[in-house]
C-alpha positions as CSV (number, residue, x, y, z in Angstrom):
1,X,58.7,-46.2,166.9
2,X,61.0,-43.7,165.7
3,X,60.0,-40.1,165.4
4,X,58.1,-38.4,162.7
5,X,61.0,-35.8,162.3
6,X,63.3,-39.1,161.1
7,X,63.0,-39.7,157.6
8,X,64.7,-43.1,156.5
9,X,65.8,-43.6,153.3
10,X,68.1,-46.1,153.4
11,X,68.0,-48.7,156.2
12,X,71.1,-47.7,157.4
13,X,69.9,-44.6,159.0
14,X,68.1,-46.4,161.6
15,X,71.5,-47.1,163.4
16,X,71.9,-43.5,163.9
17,X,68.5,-43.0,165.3
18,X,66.6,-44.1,167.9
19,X,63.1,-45.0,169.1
20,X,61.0,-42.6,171.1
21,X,63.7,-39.6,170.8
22,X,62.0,-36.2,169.4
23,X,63.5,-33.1,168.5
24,X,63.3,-30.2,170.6
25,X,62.8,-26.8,170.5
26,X,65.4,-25.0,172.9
27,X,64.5,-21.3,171.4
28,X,62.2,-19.4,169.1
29,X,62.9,-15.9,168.3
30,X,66.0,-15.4,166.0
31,X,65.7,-13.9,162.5
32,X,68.1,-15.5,161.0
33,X,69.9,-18.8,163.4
34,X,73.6,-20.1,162.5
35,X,77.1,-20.1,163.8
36,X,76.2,-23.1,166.5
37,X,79.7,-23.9,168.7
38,X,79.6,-26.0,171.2
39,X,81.8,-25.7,174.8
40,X,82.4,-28.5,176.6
41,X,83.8,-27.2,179.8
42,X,80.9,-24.8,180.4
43,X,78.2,-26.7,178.7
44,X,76.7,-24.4,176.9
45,X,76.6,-23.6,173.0
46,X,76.9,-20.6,172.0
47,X,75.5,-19.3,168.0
48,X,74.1,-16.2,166.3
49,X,71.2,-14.6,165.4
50,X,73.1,-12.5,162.3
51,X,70.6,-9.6,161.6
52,X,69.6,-9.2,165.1
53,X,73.7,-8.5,165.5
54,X,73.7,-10.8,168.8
55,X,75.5,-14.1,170.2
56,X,73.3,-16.0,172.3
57,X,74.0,-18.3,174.8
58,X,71.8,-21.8,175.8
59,X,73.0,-23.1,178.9
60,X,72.5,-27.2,178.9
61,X,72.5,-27.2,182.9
62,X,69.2,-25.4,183.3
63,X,68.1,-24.8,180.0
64,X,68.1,-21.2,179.7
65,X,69.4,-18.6,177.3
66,X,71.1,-15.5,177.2
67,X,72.4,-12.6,175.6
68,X,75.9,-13.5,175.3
69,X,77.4,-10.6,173.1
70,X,75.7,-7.8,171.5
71,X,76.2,-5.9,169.3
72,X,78.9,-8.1,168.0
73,X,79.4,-6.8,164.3
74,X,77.0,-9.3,163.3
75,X,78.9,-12.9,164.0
76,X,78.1,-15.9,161.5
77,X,80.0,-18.6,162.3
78,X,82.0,-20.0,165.2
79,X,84.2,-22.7,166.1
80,X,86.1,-23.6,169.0
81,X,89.9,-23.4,168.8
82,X,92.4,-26.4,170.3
83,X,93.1,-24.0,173.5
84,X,89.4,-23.6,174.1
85,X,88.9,-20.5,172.7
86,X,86.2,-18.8,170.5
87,X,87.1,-17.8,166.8
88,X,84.4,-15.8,165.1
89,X,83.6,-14.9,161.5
90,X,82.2,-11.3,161.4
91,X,80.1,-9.9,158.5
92,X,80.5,-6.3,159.7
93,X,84.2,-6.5,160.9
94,X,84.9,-7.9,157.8
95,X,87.7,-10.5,159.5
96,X,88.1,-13.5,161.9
97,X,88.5,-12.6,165.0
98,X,89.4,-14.9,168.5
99,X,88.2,-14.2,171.6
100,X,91.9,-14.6,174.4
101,X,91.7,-16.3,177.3
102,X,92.3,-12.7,179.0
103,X,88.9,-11.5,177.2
104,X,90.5,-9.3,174.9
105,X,90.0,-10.0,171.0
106,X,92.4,-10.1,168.6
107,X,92.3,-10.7,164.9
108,X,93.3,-13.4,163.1
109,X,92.6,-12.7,159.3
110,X,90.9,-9.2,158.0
111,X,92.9,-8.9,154.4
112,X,94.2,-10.6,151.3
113,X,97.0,-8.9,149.3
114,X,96.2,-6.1,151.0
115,X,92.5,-5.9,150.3
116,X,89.5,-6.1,153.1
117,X,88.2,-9.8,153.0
118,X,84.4,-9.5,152.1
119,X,82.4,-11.4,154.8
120,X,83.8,-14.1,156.5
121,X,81.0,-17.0,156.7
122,X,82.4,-20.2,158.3
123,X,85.5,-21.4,160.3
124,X,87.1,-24.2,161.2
125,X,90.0,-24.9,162.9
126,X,92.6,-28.2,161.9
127,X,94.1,-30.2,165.0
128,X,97.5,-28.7,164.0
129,X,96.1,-25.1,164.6
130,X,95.7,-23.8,160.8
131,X,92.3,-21.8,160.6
132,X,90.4,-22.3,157.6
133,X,87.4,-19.9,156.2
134,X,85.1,-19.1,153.4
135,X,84.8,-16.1,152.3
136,X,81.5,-15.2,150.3
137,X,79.8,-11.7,149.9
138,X,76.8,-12.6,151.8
139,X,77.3,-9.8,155.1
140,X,78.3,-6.8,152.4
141,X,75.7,-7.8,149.7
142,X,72.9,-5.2,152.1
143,X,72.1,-4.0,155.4
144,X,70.6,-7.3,156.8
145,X,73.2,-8.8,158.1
146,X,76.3,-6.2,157.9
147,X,77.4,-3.3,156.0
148,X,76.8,-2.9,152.2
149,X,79.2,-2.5,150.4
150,X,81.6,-3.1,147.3
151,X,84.4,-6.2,147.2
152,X,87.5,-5.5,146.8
153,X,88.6,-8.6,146.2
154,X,85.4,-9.5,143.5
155,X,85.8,-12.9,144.0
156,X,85.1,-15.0,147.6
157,X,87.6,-17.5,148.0
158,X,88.4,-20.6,150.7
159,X,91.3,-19.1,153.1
160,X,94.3,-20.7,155.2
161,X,95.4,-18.8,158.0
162,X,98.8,-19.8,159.5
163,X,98.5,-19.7,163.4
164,X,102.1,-18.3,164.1
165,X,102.6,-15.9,161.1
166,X,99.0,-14.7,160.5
167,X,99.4,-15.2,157.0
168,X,96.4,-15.4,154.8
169,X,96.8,-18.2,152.0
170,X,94.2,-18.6,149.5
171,X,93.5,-22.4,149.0
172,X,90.1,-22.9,146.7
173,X,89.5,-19.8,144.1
174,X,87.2,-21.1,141.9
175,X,83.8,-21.1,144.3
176,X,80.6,-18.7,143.4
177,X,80.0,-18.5,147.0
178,X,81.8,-20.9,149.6
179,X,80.0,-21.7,152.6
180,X,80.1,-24.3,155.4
181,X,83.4,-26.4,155.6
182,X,84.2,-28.8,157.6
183,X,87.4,-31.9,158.0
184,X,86.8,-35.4,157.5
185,X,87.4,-37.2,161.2
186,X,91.2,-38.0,160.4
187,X,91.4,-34.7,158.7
188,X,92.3,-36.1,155.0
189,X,89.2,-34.7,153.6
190,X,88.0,-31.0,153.3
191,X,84.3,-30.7,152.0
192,X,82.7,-27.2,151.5
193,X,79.7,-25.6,150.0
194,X,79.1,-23.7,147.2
195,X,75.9,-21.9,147.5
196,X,76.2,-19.8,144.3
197,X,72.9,-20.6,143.3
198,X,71.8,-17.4,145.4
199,X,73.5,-15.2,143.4
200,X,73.7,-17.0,139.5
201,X,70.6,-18.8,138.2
202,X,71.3,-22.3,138.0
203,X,74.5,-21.8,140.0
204,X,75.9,-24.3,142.2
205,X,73.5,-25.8,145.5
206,X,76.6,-28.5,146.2
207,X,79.4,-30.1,148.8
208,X,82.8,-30.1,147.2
209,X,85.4,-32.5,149.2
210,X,89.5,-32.3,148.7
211,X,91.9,-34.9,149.9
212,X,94.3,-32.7,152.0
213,X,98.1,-32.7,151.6
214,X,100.7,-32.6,153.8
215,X,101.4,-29.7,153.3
216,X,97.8,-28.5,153.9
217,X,97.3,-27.8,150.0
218,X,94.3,-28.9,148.8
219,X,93.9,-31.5,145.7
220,X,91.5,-33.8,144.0
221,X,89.0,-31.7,143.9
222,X,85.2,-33.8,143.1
223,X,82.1,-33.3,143.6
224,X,80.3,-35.0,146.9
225,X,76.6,-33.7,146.6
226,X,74.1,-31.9,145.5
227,X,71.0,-30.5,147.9
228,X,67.7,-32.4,146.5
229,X,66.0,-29.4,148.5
230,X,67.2,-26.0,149.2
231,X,70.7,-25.4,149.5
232,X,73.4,-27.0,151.6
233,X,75.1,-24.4,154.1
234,X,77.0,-25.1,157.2
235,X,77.7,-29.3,158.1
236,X,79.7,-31.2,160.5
237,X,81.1,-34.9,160.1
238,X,80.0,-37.8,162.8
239,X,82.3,-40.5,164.0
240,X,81.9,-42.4,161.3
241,X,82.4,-39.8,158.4
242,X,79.0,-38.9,157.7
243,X,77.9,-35.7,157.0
244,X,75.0,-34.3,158.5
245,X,74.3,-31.2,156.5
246,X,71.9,-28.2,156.9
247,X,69.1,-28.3,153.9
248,X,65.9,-26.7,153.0
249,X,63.6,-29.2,154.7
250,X,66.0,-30.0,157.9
251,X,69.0,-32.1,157.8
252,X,70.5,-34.3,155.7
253,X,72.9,-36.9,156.3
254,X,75.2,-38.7,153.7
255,X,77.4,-41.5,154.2
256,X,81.0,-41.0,153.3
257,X,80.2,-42.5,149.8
258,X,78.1,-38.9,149.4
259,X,74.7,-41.7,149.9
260,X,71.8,-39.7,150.9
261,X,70.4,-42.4,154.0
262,X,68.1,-40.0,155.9
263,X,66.7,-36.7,157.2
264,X,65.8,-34.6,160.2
265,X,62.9,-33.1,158.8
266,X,62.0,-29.7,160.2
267,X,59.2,-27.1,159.0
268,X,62.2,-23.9,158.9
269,X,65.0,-23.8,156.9
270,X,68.1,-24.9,158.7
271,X,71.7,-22.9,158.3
272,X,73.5,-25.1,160.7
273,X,74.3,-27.7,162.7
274,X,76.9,-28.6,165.8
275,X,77.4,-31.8,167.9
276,X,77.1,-31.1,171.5
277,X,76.6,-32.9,175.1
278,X,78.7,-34.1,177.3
279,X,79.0,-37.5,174.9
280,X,79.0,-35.4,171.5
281,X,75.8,-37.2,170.7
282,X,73.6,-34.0,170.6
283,X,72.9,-32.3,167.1
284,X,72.1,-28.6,168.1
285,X,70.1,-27.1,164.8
286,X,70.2,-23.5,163.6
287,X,66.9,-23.3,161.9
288,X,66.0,-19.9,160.6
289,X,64.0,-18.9,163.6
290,X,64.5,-21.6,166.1
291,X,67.5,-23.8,168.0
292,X,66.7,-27.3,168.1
293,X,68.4,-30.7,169.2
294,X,68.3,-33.6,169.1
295,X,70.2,-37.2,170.7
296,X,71.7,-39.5,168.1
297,X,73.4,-42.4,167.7
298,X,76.3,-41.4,167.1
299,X,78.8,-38.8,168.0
300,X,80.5,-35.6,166.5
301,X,83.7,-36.4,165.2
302,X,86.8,-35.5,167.7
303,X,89.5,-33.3,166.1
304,X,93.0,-35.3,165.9
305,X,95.2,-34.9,168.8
């Protein structure tokens, strides 16, 4: 009997879930839960609790969590980078910044044409190093969760970030406010959110995707979705190029044909998600308040080697 927290909508969800597996609650007591990156080698996932200006740190061995960084200039999202180390989006730094293997930090994007970046939100990183990030207003728009203040750049753009050089390339410009991004499993594909709607009425609640070029331009620009409750932020693609996408009641999870199968339901809105385990097959769930997970199956997609 499958869960109460599955919905099914279309049959083929129940492949992807399974009997007499529940959700759990690893954590309560965030004000505002996103950024979730998982580490393989340490086992442990690390993800932010933006207004509280924290990283914590929930350690899959014994269950416990931690303080891993604060203050931190109020961190939103993570990923892991192909050498194992942590790239961070910071609100109140205004940049993306990378964690060395030595411990020291370095940054890896803080301008565009000379002007500060407003609040880097989410970051990925392609299997041939390039690190890509939105770029909304969300950590300067008040206090909460950074610094108030103006944009210089009045618009929040998708950004490329050449590994080698540094250099900062603009790649989407016509967002109200990009959020989560994520890569198709063979990396042809780049979908990311628009979540203008908090900032324009009527605005945009949707997942854009892109086939990407060889020469990491983006092109064919569609639309893939559009959130039938709340508004979509961060994502991450399975194995099989679904997307299981934060929402306003839990997660949702679209096939690659953008076919709305199923939900995770959950009673907090959730900002992000990030497969996990040993196997991958854990969905860790940023949910306003609370970290959840729960076993799936399927598995996270792999980047490309």
């Amino acid at each position: 009997m499958l869960s109460n927290n599955f919905q099914v909508i279309d049959q083929r969800f129940k492949q992807y879930v399974m009997p007499n597996v529940h959700m759990e609650t690893l954590y309560t007591g965030t004000r505002w839960a996103e950024g979730p990156v998982y580490f393989p080698a340490g086992k442990y996932l690390l993800w932010s609790d933006i207004p509280n200006d924290r990283v914590l740190r929930y350690d899959e061995i014994d269950g416990s969590v931690s303080v891993f960084q604060s203050p931190c200039r109020y961190h939103n999202g993570h990923t892991m980078d192909r050498e194992g180390r942590l790239v961070s989006c910071e609100h109140q730094g205004r940049q993306v910044s990378r964690v060395e293997i030595d411990g020291s930090v370095s940054t890896l994007a803080s301008h565009y044409q000379d002007k500060r970046l407003n609040s880097p939100n989410d970051v990925v990183v392609k299997s041939d190093g390039t690190i890509w990030f939105t770029d909304p207003t969300y950590g300067i728009d008040g206090h909460y969760e950074g610094d108030k203040a103006d944009s210089e750049i009045v618009d929040s753009h998708v950004y490329r970030v050449d590994p080698h050089t540094r250099e900062v390339v603009a790649v989407a410009t016509d967002f109200v406010k990009p959020n989560g991004l994520a890569f198709s499993p063979d990396e042809s594909l780049l979908y990311i959110a628009d979540t203008g709607a908090t900032h324009v009425e009527g605005g945009p609640q949707h997942l854009r995707v892109f086939d990407v070029a060889a020469d990491n331009s983006l092109t064919n620009d569609r639309l893939f979705a559009t959130s039938t409750e709340g508004l979509f932020d961060g994502f991450r693609a399975d194995v099989d190029g679904n997307i299981w996408t934060s929402a306003g009641d839990g997660v949702h999870c679209y096939t690659p044909e953008a076919e709305l199968i199923g939900k995770i339901l959950i009673d907090e809105t959730v900002a992000n998600v990030e497969f996990g385990g040993i196997k991958r097959n854990r969905l860790f769930i940023c949910a306003t308040r609370s970290l959840h997970a729960v076993y799936l199956n399927t598995q996270g997609a792999a980047r490309p080697a």
